[in-house]
N, C-alpha and C positions, 0 to 999 in steps of 0.2 A: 549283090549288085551285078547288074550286067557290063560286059566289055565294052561297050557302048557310055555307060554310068561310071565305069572307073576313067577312061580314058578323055571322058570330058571333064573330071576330077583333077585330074593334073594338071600342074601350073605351080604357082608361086606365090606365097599365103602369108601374111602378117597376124601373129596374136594380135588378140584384141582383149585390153588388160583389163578391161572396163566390164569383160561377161569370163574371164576366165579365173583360174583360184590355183597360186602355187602357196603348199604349205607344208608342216611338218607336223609330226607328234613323235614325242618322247618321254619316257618313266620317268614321275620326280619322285624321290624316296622310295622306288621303287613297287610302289604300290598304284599309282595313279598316273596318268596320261596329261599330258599339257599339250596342248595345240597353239599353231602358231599359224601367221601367213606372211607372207610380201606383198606389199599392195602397188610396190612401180617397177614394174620389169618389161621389157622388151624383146623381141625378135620373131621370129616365122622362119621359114627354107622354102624351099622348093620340095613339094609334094609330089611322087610319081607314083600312081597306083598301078601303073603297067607294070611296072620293075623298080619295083620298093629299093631296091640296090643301088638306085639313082637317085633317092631322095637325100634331103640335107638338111639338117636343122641347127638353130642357134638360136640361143636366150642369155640375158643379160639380166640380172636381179639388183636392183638397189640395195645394198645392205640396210639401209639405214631408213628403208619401210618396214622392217621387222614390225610386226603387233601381234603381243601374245595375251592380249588383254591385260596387261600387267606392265608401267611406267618403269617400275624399277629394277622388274625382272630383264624389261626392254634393254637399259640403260646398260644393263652385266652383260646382257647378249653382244650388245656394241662393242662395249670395250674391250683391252687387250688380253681380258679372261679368256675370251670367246674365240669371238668373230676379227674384232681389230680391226671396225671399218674404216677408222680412221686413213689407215695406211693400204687398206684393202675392200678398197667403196664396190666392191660387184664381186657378185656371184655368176660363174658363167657355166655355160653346156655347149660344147658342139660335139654335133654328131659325127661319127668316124664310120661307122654303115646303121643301114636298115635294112630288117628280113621282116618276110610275114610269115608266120605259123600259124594256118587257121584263120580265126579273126584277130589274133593278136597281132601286130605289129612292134617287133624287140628293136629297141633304139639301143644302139653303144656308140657312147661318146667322151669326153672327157668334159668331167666335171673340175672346176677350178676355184678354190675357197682357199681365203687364206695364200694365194701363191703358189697354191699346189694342185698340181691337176694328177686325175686319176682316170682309170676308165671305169666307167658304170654302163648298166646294161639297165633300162625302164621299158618295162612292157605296157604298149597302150591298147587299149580297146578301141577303137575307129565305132564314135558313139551314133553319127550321122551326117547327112549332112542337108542342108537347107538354103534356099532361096528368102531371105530376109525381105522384110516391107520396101526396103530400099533398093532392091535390086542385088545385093550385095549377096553373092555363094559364099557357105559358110559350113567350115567342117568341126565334131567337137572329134575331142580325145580327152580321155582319161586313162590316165596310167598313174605308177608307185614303185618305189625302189625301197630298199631298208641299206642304210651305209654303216659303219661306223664311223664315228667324224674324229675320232683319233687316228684316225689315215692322214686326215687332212691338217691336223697341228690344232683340233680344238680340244683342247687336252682339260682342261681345268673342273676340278669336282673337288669334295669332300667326303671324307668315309662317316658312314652314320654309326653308331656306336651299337648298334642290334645286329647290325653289318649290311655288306653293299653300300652302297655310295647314294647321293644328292639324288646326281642325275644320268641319269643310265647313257654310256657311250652308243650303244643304239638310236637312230633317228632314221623314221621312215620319213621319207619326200612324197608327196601329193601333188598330181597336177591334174587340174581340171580346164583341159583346151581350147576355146575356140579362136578358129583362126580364120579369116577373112580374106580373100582372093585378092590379089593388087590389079587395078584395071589395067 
């Protein structure tokens, strides 16, 4: 990009939930991979590609869009096994800085599940950006983190009897971004 292309980049951006993908994958039996997503979440920041050190991001996740192709697997996700949306209906992210290294862009912010925030760091790729039929400037990003969600009190498994457990404490996060310029 040129200086010219970044700094007419900058401004103030809302996800758009409707072309973007937050999701996870984790070991079940330790063998196999289970995917998941959320399908209603919210937020954007402010983008500054002059001085990524000024930018700011925020997302809000519905718990209770979980889809893991699976009702019943859903249903244990929700409850106080899990997630406990009941009493803890959103998943959130703000960002506390942004650097760029290269093309990557490392976000650290505090993630919050469960009532517990921690900080994570997600490295995005700044995938492009585009002028849509509508008028509308539009940037993607894709990034990925790996947590463990026993940081955050998602504690509940079972030991399998060959060994190792259900479902592995590890859970990578998936985002697939695009974000939409506010007029």
């Amino acid at each position: 990009m040129t200086t010219a292309t970044t700094s007419s980049l900058t401004g103030t951006y809302v996800f758009d939930a409707s072309h973007s993908q937050i999701g996870f994958t984790t070991r079940h039996v330790m063998v196999t991979k289970v995917r998941g997503a959320f399908s209603d979440f919210s937020g954007g920041g402010n983008f500054d590609f002059e001085n990524p050190s000024n930018s700011k991001i925020e997302l809000k996740i519905k718990g209770e869009s979980i889809d893991t192709r699976n009702a019943d697997r859903d249903a244990h996700l929700k409850s106080n096994d899990f997630f406990d949306f009941a009493q803890f209906p959103e998943i959130t992210f703000v960002s506390t800085s942004v650097a760029k290294k290269g093309d990557v862009y490392s976000v650290t912010g505090d993630l919050t599940i469960k009532g517990v925030s921690k900080p994570v760091t997600i490295d995005f790729d700044f995938t492009g950006t585009a002028v849509d039929p509508w008028g509308n400037t539009r940037l993607g990003f894709e990034g990925a983190t790996t947590i463990n969600r026993t940081d955050w009190g998602v504690n509940w498994n079972t030991a399998l009897e060959a060994g190792g457990v259900l479902v592995s404490e590890k859970v990578t996060l998936e985002f697939e971004l695009s974000a939409v310029r506010n007029a």
